[in-house]
C-alpha positions in Angstrom: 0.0 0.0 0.0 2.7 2.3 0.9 4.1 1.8 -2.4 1.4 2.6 -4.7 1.1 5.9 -2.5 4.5 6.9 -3.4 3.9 6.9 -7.2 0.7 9.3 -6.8 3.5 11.9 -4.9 3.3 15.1 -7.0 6.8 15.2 -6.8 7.3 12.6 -9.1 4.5 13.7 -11.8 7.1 16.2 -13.5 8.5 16.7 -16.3 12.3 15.0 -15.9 15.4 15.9 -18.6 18.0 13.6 -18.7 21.3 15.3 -17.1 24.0 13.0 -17.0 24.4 9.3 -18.0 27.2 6.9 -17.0 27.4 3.0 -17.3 24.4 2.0 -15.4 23.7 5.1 -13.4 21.5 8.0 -15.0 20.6 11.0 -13.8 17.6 13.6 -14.4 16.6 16.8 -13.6 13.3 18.6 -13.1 12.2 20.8 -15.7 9.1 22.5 -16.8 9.4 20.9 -19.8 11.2 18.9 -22.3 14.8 20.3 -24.1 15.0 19.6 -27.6 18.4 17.9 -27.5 17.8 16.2 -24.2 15.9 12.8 -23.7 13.5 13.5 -21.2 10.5 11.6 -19.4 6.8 13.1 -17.6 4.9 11.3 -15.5 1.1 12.1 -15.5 -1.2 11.2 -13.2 -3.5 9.4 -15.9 -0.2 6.9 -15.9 0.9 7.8 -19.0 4.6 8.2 -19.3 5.2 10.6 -22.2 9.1 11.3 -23.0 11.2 13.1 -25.7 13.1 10.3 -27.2 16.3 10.0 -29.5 15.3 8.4 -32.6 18.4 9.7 -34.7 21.3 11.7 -34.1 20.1 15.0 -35.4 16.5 14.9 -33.6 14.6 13.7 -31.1 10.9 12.3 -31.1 8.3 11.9 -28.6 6.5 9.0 -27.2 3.7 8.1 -25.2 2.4 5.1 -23.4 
């Protein structure tokens, strides 16, 4: 139970750009919205996960689910 009330925190449902990446470790930022060269997820509270993908070196594409 405690679990599922930690994913409704509003703190989470943000809008989160991609700051550093390493071998397994990678960190993001809060923003108020996406960068256009930075991969980036949201979290809504409808559960969709919508985030700013890199689909080719030059540009980046979005995604939900």
């Amino acid at each position: 139970m405690k679990s599922q009330d930690r994913t409704s925190d509003p703190l989470l449902l943000q809008t989160w750009n991609l700051k550093s990446m390493d071998t397994y470790i990678y960190t993001y930022e809060k923003q108020k919205a996406f960068e256009k060269k930075r991969q980036g997820l949201r979290f809504q509270k409808n559960g969709k996960i919508t985030g700013n993908l890199e689909s080719s070196p030059f540009r980046f594409d979005m995604q939900e689910n």
